[in-house]
N, CA, C and O atoms as a GROMACS GRO file, in nm:
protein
  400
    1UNK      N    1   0.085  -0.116   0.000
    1UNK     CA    2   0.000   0.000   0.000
    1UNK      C    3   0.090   0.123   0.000
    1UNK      O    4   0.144   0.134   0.110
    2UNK      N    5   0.126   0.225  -0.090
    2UNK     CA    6   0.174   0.332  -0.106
    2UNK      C    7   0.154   0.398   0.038
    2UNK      O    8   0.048   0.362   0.090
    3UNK      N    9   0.223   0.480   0.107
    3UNK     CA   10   0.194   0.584   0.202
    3UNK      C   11   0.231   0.713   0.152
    3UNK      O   12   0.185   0.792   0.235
    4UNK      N   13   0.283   0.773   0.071
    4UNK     CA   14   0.296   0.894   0.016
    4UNK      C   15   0.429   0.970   0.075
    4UNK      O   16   0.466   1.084   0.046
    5UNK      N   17   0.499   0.865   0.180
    5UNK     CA   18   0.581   0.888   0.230
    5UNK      C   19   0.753   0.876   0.175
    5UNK      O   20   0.804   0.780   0.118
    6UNK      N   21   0.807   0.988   0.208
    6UNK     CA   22   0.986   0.895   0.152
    6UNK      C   23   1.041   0.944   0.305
    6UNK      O   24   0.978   1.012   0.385
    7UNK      N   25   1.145   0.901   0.317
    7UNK     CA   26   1.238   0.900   0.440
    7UNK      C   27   1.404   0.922   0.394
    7UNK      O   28   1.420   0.941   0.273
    8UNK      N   29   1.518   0.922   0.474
    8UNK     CA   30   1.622   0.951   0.442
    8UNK      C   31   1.699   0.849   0.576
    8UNK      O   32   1.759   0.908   0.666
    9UNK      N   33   1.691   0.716   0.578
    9UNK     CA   34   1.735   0.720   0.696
    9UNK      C   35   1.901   0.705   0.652
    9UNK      O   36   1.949   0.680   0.542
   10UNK      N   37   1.971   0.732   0.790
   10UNK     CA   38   2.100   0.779   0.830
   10UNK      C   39   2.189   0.645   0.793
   10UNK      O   40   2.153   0.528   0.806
   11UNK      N   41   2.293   0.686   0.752
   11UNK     CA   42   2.386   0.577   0.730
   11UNK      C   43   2.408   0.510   0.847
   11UNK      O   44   2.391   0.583   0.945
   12UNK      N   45   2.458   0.327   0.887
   12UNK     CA   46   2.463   0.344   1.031
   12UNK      C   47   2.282   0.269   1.054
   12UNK      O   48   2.263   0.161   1.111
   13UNK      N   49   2.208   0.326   1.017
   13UNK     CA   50   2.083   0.258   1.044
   13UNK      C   51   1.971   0.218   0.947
   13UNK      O   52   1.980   0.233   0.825
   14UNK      N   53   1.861   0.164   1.015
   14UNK     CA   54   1.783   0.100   0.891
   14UNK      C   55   1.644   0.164   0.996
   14UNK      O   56   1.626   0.211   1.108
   15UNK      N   57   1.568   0.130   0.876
   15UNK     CA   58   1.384   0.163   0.959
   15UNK      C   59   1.305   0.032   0.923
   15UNK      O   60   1.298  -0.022   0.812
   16UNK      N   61   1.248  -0.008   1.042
   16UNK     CA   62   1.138  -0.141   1.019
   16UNK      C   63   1.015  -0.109   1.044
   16UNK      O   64   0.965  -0.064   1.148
   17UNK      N   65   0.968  -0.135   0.943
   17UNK     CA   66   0.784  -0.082   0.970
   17UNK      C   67   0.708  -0.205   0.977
   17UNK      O   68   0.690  -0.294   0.894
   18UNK      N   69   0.655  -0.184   1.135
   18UNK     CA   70   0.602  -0.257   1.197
   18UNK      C   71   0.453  -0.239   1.201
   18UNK      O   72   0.393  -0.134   1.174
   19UNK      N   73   0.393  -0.369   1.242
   19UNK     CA   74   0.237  -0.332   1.248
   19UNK      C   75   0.169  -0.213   1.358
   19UNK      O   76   0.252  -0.149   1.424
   20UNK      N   77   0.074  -0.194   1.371
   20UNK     CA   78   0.009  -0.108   1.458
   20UNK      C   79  -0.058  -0.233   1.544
   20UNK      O   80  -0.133  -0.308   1.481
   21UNK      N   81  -0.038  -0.258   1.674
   21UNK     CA   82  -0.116  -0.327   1.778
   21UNK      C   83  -0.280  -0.295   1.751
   21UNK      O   84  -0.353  -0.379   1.699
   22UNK      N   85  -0.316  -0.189   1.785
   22UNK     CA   86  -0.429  -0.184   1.767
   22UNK      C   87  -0.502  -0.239   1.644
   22UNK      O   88  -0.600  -0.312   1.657
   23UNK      N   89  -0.462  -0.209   1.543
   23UNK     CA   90  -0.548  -0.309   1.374
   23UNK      C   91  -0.496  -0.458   1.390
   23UNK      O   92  -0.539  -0.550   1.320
   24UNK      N   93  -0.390  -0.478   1.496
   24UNK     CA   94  -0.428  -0.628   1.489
   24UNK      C   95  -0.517  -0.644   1.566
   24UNK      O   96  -0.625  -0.693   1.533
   25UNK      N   97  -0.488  -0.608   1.679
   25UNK     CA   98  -0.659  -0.662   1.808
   25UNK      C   99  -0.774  -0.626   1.716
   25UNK      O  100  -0.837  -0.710   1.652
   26UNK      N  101  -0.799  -0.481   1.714
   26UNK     CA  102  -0.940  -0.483   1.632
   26UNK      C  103  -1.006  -0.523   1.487
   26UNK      O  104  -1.124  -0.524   1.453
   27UNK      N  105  -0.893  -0.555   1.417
   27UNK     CA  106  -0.933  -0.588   1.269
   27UNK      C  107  -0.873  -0.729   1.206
   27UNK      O  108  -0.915  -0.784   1.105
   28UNK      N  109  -0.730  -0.789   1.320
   28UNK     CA  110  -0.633  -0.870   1.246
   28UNK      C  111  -0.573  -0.808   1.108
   28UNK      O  112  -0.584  -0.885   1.014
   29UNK      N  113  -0.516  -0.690   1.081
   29UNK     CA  114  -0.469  -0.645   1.002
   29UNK      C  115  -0.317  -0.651   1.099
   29UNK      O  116  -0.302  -0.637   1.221
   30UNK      N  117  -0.204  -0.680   0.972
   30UNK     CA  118  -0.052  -0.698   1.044
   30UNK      C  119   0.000  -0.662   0.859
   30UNK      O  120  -0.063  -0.654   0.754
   31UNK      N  121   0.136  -0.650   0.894
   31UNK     CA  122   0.210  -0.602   0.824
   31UNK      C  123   0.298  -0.790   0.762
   31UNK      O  124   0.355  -0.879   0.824
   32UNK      N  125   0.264  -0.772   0.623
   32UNK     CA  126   0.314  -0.943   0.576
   32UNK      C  127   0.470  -1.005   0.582
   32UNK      O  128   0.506  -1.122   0.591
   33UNK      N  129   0.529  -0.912   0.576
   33UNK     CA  130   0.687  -0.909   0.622
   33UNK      C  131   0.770  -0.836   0.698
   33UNK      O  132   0.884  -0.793   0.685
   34UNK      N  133   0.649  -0.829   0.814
   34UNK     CA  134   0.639  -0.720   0.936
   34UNK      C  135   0.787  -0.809   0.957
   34UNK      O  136   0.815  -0.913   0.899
   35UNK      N  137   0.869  -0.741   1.053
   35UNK     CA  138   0.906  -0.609   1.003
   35UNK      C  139   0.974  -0.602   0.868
   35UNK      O  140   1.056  -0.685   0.830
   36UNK      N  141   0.928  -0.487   0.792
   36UNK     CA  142   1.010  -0.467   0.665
   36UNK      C  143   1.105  -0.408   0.661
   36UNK      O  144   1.105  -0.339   0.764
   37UNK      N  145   1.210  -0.384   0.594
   37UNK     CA  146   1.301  -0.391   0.625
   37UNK      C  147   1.363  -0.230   0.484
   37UNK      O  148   1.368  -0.237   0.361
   38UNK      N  149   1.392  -0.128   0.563
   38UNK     CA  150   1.426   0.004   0.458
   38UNK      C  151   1.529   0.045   0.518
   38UNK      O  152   1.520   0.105   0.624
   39UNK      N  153   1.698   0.007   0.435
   39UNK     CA  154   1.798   0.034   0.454
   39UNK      C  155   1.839   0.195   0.412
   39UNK      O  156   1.769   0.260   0.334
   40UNK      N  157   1.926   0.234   0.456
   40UNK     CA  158   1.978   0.396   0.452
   40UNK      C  159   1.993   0.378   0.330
   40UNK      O  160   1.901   0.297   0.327
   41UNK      N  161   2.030   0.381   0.218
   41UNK     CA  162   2.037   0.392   0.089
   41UNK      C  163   1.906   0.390   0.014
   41UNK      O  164   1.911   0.421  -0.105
   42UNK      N  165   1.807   0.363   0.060
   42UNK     CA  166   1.708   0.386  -0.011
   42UNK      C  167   1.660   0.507   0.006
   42UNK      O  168   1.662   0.566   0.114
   43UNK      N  169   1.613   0.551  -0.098
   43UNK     CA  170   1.519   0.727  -0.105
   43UNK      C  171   1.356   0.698  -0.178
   43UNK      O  172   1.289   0.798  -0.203
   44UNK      N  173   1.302   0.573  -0.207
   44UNK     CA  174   1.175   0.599  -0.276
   44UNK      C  175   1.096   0.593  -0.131
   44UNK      O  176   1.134   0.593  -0.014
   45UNK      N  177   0.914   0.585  -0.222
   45UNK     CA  178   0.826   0.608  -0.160
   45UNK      C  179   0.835   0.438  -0.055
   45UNK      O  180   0.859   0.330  -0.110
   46UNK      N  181   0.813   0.449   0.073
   46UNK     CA  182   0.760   0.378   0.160
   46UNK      C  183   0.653   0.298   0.145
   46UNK      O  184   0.560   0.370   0.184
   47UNK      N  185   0.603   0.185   0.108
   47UNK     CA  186   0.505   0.138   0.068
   47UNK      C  187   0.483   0.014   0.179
   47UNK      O  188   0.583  -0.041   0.224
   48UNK      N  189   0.380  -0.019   0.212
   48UNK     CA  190   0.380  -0.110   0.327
   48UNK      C  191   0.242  -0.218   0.258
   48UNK      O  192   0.135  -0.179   0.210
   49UNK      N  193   0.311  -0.417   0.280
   49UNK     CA  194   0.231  -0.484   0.233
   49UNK      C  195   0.168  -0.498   0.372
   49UNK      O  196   0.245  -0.484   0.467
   50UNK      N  197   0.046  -0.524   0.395
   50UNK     CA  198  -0.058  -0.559   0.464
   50UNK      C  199  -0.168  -0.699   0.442
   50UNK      O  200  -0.224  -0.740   0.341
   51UNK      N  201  -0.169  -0.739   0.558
   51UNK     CA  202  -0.257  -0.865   0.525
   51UNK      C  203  -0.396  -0.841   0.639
   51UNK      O  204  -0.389  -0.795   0.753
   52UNK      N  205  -0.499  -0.882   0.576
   52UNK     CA  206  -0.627  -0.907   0.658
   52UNK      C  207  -0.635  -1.041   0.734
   52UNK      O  208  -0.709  -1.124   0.680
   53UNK      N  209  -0.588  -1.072   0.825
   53UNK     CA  210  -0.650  -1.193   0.904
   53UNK      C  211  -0.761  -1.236   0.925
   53UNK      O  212  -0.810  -1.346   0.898
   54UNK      N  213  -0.802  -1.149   0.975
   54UNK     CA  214  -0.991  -1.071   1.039
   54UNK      C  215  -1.070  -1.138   0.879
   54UNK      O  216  -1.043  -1.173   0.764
   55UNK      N  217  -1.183  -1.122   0.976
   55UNK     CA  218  -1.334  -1.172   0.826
   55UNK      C  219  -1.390  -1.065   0.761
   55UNK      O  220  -1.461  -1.070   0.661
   56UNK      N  221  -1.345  -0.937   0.842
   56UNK     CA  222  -1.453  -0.857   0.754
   56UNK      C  223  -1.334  -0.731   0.650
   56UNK      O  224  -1.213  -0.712   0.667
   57UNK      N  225  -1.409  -0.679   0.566
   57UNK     CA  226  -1.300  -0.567   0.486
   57UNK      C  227  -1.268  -0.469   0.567
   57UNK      O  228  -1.343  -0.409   0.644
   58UNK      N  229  -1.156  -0.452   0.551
   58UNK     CA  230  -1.099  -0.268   0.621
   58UNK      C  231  -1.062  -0.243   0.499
   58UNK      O  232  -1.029  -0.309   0.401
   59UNK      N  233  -1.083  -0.074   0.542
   59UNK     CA  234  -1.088   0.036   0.420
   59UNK      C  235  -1.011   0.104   0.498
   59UNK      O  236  -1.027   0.118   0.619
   60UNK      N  237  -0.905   0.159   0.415
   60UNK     CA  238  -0.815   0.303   0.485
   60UNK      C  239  -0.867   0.410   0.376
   60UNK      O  240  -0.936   0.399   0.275
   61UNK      N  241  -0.794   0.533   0.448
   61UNK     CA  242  -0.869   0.654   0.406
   61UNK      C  243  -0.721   0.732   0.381
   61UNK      O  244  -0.633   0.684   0.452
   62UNK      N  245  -0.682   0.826   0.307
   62UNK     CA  246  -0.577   0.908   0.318
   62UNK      C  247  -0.511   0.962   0.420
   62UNK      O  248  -0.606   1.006   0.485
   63UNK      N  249  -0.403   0.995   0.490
   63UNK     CA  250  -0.373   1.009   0.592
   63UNK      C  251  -0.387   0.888   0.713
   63UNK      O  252  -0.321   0.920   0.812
   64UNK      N  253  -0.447   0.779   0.725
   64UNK     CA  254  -0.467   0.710   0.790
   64UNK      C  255  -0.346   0.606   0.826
   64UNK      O  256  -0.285   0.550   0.735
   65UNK      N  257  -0.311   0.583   0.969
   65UNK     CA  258  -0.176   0.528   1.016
   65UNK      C  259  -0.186   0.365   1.040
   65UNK      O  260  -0.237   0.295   1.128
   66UNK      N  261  -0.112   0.339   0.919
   66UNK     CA  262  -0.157   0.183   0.885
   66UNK      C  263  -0.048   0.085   0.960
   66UNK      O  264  -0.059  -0.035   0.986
   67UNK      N  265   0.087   0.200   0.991
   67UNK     CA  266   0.200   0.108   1.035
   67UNK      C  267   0.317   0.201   1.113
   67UNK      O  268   0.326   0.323   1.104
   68UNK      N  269   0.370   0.147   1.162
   68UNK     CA  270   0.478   0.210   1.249
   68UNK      C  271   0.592   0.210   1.175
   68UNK      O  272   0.608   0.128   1.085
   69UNK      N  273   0.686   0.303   1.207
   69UNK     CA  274   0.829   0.312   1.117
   69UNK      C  275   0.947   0.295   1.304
   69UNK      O  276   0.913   0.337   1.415
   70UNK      N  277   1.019   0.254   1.285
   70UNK     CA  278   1.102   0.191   1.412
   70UNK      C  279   1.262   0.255   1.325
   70UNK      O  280   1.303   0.190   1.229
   71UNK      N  281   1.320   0.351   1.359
   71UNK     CA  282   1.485   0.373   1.298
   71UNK      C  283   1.561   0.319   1.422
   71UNK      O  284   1.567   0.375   1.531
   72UNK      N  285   1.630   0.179   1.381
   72UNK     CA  286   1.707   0.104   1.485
   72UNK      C  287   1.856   0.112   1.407
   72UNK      O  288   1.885   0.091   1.289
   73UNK      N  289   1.952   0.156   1.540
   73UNK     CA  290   2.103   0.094   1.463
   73UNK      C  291   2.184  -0.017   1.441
   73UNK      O  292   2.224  -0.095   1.528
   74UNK      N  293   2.210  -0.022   1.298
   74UNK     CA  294   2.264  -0.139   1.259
   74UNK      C  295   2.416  -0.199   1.315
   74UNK      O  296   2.514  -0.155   1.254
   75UNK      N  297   2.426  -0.238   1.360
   75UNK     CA  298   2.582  -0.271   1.417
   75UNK      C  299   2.662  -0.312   1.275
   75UNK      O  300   2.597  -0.369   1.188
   76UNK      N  301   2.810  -0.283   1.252
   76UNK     CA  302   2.913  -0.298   1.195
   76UNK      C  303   2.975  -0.485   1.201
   76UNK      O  304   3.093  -0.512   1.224
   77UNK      N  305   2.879  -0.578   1.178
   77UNK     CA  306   2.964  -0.713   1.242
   77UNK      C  307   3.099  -0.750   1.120
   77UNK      O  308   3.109  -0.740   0.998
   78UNK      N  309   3.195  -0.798   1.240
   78UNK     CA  310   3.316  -0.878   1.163
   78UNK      C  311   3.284  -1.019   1.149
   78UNK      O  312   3.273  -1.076   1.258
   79UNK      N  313   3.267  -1.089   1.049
   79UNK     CA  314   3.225  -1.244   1.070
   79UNK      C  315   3.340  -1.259   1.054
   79UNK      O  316   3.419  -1.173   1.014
   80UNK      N  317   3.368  -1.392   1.089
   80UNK     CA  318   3.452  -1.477   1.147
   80UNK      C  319   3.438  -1.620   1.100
   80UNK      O  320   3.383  -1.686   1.188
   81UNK      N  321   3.478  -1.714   0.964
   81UNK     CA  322   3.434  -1.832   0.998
   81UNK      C  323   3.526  -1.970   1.098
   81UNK      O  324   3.640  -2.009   1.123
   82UNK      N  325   3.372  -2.002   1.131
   82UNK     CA  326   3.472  -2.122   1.232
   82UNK      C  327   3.397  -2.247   1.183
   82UNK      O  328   3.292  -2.256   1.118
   83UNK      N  329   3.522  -2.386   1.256
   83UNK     CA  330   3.451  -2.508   1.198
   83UNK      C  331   3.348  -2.500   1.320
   83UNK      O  332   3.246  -2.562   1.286
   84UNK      N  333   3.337  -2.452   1.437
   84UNK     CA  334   3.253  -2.498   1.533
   84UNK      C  335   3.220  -2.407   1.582
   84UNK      O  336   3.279  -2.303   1.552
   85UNK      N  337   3.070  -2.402   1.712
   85UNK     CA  338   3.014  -2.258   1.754
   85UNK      C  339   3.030  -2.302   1.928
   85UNK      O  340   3.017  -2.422   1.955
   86UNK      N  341   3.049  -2.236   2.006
   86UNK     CA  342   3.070  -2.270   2.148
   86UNK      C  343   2.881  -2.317   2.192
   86UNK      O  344   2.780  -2.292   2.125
   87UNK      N  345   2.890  -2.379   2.304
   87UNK     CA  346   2.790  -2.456   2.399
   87UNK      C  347   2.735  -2.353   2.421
   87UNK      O  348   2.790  -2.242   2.422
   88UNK      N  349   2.601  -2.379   2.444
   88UNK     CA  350   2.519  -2.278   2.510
   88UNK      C  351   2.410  -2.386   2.601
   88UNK      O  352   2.411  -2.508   2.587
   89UNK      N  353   2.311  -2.305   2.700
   89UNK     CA  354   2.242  -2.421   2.735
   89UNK      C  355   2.113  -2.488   2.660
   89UNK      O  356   2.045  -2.583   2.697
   90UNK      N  357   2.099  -2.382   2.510
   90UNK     CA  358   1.987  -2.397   2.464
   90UNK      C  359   2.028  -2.479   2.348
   90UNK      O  360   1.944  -2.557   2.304
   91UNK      N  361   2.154  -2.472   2.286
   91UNK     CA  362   2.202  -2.592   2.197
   91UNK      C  363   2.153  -2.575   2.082
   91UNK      O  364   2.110  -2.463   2.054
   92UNK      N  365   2.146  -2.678   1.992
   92UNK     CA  366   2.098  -2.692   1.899
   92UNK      C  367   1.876  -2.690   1.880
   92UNK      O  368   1.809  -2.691   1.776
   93UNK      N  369   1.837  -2.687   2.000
   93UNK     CA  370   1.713  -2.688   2.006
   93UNK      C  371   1.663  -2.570   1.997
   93UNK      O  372   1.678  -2.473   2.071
   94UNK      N  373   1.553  -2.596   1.825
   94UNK     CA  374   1.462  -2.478   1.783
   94UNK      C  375   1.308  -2.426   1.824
   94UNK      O  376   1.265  -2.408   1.938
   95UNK      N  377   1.248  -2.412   1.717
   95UNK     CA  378   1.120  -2.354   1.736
   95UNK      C  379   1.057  -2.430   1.864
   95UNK      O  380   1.033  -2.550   1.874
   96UNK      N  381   1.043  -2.357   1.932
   96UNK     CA  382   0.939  -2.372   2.038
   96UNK      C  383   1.003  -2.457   2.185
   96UNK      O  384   0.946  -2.526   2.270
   97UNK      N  385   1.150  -2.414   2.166
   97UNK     CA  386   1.254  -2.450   2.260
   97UNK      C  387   1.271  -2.388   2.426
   97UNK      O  388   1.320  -2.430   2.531
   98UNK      N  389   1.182  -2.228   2.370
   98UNK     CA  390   1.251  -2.162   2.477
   98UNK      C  391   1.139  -2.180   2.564
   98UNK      O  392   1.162  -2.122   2.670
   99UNK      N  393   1.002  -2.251   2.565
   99UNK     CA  394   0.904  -2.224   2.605
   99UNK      C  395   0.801  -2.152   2.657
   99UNK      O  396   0.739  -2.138   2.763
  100UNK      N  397   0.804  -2.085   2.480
  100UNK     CA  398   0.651  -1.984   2.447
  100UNK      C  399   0.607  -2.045   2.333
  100UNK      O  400   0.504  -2.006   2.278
   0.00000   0.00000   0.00000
């Protein structure tokens, strides 16, 4: 969905546009690759995909705040490869490991 918006974010950081809490409780509207992901090098328009969960249609209107913009800093990482990764207590165990 177009927002009419452009941004400039800062070298150093990125912006993730996140859903709005409220259109999920009241409508199940969320953002489809929440968070999306708009690196400092970009300059176009902001466009945000949206999905309906919910049963019934939502309609936005001009000006209307469909999503949050979040400017978080990106850290500088040095990778490193190794043949092996140190112990932890959570190990190799995934989805639904940490118990939530």
């Amino acid at each position: 969905m177009p927002t009419g918006l452009a941004v400039a974010i800062p070298e150093g950081y990125a912006g993730l546009v996140v859903p709005r809490s409220g259109h999920a409780l009241r409508s199940g509207i969320g953002v489809v690759n929440g968070p999306g992901l708009i690196d400092s090098g970009y300059r176009g328009e902001i466009k945000v995909i949206l999905v309906n969960h919910g049963h019934e249609t939502v309609r936005f209107e001009t000006g209307d705040r469909i999503a949050q913009l979040m400017v978080v800093p990106v850290p500088v990482v040095d990778w490193v490869e190794t043949g092996e990764l140190g112990d932890t207590i959570r190990g190799e165990s995934g989805f639904g490991s940490t118990g939530t």
